[in-house]
N, C-alpha and C positions, 0 to 999 in steps of 0.2 A: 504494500500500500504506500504509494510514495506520491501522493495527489495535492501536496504541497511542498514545491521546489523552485529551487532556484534557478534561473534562465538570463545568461547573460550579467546585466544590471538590474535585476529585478525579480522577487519572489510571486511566484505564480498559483495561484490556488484551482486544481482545476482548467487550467488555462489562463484564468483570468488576472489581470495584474494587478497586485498590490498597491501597486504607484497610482495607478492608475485610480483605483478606487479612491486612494487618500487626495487626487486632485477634485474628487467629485463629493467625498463629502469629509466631514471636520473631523478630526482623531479627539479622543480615543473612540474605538471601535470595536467590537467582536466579529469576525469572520469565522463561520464554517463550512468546510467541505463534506456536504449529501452525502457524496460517494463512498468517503470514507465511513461513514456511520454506517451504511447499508452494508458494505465488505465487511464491518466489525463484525453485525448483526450476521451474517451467511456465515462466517467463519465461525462462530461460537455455536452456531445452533448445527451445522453440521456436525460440529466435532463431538457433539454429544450420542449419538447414535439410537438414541432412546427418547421415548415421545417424553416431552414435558413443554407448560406452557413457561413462556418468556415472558414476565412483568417487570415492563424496562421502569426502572428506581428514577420517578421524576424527580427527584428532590435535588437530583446531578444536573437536571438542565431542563426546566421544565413551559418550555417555551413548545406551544401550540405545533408549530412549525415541524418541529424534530418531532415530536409526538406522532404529528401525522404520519412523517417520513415512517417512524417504529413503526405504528399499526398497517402501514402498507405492507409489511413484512411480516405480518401475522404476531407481533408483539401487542401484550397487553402495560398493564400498570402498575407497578405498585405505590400508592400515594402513602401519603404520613397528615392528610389537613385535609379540610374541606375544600381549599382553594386549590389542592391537586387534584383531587376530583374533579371542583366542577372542568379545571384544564384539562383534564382525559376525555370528559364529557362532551366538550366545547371541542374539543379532536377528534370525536366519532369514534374513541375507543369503543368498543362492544362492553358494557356493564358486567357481562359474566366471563372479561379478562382482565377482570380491575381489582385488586387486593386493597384493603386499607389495613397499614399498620399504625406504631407509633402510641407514644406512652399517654398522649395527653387530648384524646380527641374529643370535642364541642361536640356537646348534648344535638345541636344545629348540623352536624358534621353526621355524627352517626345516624340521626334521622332521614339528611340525604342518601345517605349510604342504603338505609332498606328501602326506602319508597324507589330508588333505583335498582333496587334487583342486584347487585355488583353479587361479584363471586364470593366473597369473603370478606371479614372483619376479623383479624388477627388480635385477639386480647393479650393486655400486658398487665390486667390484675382482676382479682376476683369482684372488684365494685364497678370495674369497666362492665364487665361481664353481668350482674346485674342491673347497669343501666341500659344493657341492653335490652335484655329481658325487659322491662319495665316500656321501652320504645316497642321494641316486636308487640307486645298484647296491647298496647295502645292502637297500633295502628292495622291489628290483625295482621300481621305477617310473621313468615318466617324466615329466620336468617340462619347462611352457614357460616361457622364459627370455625377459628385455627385458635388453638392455645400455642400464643409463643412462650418457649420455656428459654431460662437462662442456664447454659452447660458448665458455667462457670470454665471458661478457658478464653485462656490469654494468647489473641490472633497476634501480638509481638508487632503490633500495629500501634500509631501514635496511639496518645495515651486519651489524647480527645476525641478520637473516632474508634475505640475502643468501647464495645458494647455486650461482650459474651462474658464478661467475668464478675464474681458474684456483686462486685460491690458497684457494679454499672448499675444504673435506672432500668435495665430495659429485661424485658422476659421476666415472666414467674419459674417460683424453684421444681425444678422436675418431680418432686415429689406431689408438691402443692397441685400441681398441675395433673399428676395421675389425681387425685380424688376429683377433681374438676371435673376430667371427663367419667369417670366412675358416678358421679352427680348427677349429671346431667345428660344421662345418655339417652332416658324419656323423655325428655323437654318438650312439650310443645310448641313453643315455641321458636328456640335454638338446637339446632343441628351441629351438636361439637362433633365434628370429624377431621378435623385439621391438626396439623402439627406443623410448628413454623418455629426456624432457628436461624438468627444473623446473630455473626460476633465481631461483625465488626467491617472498615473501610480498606481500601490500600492496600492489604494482606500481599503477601507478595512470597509465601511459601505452603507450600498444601499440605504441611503438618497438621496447624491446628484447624483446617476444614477437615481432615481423617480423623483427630480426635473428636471433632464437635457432630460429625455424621456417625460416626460410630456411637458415641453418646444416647445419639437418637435412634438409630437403628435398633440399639436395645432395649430403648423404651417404647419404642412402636412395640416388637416383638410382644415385651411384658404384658401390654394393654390386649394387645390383640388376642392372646392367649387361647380366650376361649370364645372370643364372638370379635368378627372384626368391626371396630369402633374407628384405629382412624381411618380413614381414607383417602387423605391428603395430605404430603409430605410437603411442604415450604421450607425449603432449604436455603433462602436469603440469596445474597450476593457478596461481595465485598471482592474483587478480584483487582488485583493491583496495578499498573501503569509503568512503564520504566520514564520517572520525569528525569532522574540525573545518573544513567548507568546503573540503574535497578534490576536485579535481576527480575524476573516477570513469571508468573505460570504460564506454562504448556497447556489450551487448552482441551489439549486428548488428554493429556494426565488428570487434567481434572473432571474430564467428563468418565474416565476409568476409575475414580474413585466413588463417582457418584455411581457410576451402574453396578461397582463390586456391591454397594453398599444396600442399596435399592432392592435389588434383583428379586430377593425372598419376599419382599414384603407385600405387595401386590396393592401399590400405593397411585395414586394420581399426584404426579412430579410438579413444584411449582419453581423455576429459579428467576431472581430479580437482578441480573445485574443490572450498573449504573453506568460509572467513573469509564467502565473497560469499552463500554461501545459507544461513549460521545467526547471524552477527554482528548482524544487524539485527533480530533474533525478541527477544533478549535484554535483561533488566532486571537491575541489582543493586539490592536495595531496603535501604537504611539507617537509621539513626536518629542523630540530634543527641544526644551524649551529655554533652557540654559545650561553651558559650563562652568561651573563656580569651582574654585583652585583654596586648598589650605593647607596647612604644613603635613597633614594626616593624607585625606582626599582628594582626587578627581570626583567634584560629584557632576551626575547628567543629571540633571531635574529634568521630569519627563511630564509630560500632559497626562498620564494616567496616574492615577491614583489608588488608596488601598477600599477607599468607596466602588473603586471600580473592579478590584482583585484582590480580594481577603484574603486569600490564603497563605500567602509570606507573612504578613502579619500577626494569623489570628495561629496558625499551627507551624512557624517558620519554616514552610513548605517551599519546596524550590520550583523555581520554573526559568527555563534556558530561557535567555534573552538573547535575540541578535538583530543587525543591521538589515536590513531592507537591500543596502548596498553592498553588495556580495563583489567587493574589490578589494586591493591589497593594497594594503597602506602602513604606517607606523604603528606601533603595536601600544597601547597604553591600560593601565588600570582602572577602573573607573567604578565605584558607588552609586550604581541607581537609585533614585529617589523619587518619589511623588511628589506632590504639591499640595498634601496635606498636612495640616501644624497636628502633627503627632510623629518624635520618632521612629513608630514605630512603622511609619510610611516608606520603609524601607526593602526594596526588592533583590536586591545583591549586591554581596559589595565583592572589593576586590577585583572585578568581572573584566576581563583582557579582550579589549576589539580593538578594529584599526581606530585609529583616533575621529573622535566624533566631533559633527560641529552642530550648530545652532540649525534650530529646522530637519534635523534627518529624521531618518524615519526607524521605529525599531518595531520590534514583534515579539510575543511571549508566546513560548509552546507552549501546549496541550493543555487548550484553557477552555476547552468546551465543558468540561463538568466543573462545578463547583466553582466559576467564575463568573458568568452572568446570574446565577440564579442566587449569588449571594453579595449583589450590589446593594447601596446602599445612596442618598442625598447627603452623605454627611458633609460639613461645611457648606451647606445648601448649594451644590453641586448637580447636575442634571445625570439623572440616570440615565446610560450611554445607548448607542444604538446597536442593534442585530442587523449582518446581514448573514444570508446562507449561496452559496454557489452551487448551479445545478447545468450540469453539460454546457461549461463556456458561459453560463449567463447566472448575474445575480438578482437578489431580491431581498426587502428589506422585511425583517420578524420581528423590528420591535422598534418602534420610531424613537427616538430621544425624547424622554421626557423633560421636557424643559422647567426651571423655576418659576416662570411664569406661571406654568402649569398646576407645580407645588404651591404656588402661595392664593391659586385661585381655589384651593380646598380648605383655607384657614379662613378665618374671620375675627373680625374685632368688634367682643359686642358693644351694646350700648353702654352695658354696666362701667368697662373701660373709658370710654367716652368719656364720663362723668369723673373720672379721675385728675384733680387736681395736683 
């Protein structure tokens, strides 16, 4: 997959020029390449061999656009909000390939959730689980239910996208969760046949998915014993990216652990990944706004900022940054920076290109997950724009929301007015 490269004097997405784009409209930017999403998307789902549905994790990029793109491929959802639903919805996701997880979902959220039919509501504690109950006989319906359990195992992943170990928030304890479905296997109105297990983001070794399916493998086994209860196996996501020389999973290795594992149980397979089929689609495109020189630094103050790209900051996550201008020049060190008053506005330092000047143009890799869908107005700054590339030609998924725009949903009442 190599659908963004360089040509000449000039980085090509697709065919299409980088340069080019930046003369037509204002940096900063998100660029994606289709193509690349859909080759992620063919490539993972072949190498699994074994039928399972795909519920691509919007929470990595949850822009309408790429939704569509997934569901043309026969991917479903997996949301964490109401507002990822109604975007699955608002994409013409099919509701019975739509999962809701997630520790803290709105009374408002899960009501959406049954009066749509959606596949499943993955519980993460036993009051979530009777407010459901309490929503189902309200509204006479019935809903299917996944107990996520927590394995307690450490995916050796940052410590903030870390969520399979005991003292994470997320999943109830496999014990609690056997009497759960033991409980409620009569239900009227809830159909607990799920079992669902994420431990985490990034992972980038198929140890602790071998321990955390095996885990579960022998609690399916346990329950099923003597009547089969579950009947669907949610096995999460979390598959890791190489952003700086990462080693990455093989995904036939990981699809041979899932089928070793699977095999006996005679389960309906659910996997969600994210990060692994739209991280690598994704550009931020920049501009050099100043050189500033001090006894320490070269710093490049850049037009992007960490409102625009959270991830360096919030989990000192890395992302390769390079020139637009793929020429050879003087070699210099240089501290990127944003243009937001917080140090922590800080994207790399140290960082060796040919020497940069005022006006150039730079780029950040693999910023299609968890770079647009975790922008921010901070410093009353305009939430940036989307475009995506498709066979030679662009289109814009997410206009700039402008200040103007922000300050036309505030108001100043009258009680203010009246202040002396």
């Amino acid at each position: 997959m190599n659908n963004i490269k360089y040509k000449k004097n000039d980085l090509l997405i697709e065919g299409v020029s980088v340069r080019n784009l930046a003369k037509k409209f204002p940096t900063p930017f998100y660029c994606y390449s289709s193509k690349t999403i859909i080759e992620k998307f063919k490539k993972f789902k072949n190498s699994l061999k074994i039928d399972a549905l795909i519920c691509y994790a919007v929470k990595a990029n949850p822009n309408i656009a790429i939704l569509k793109i997934l569901s043309k491929q026969g991917a479903g959802t997996e949301v964490v909000s109401e507002g990822e639903l109604i975007r699955s919805l608002k994409a013409k996701i099919n509701p019975k390939k739509i999962v809701f997880s997630g520790v803290g979902k709105s009374l408002n959220a899960i009501k959406l959730a049954v009066k749509k039919n959606i596949l499943q509501i993955n519980v993460e504690s036993e009051e979530e689980l009777e407010l459901i109950e309490e929503i189902t006989k309200k509204l006479k319906k019935r809903m299917q239910i996944g107990i996520r359990v927590n394995p307690d195992i450490d995916a050796k992943t940052h410590k903030k996208i870390s969520t399979g170990r005991k003292e994470d928030k997320f999943g109830i304890d496999i014990k609690i969760a056997e009497k759960i479905f033991n409980n409620y296997r009569f239900n009227k109105y809830l159909d607990v046949i799920g079992l669902s297990v994420h431990i985490g983001s990034q992972i980038t070794s198929l140890n602790p998915f071998k321990r955390a399916f095996l885990k579960i493998s022998r609690m399916v086994k346990k329950i099923n014993i003597n009547q089969k209860i579950i009947k669907i196996l949610d096995l999460g996501g979390g598959i890791g990216i190489n952003y700086n020389n990462d080693k990455v999973i093989n995904f036939n290795d990981y699809a041979k652990i899932i089928s070793k594992i699977s095999k006996d149980l005679d389960c309906k397979l659910i996997l969600e990944p994210g990060r692994m089929l739209v991280a690598e689609s994704g550009i931020l495109l920049t501009k050099v706004l100043y050189i500033k020189k001090n006894k320490k630094n070269n710093f490049a103050i850049i037009d992007a900022g960490m409102n625009d790209l959270l991830r360096p900051a919030l989990y000192d996550a890395y992302h390769e940054i390079e020139s637009v201008k793929n020429n050879k020049g003087q070699k210099k060190k240089y501290t990127i920076v944003g243009p937001i008053c917080e140090t922590a506005d800080t994207f790399i330092k140290k960082k060796i290109l040919n020497e940069l000047n005022q006006g150039e143009l730079l780029f950040f890799k693999n910023v299609g997950a968890y770079g647009s869908s975790m922008t921010s107005s901070y410093n009353s700054r305009p939430v940036i724009m989307e475009l995506i590339i498709y066979k030679n030609k662009f289109s814009i998924i997410r206009k700039v929301d402008t200040v103007s725009n922000q300050i036309s949903r505030e108001k100043i009442p009258s009680l203010i007015s009246k202040i002396k």
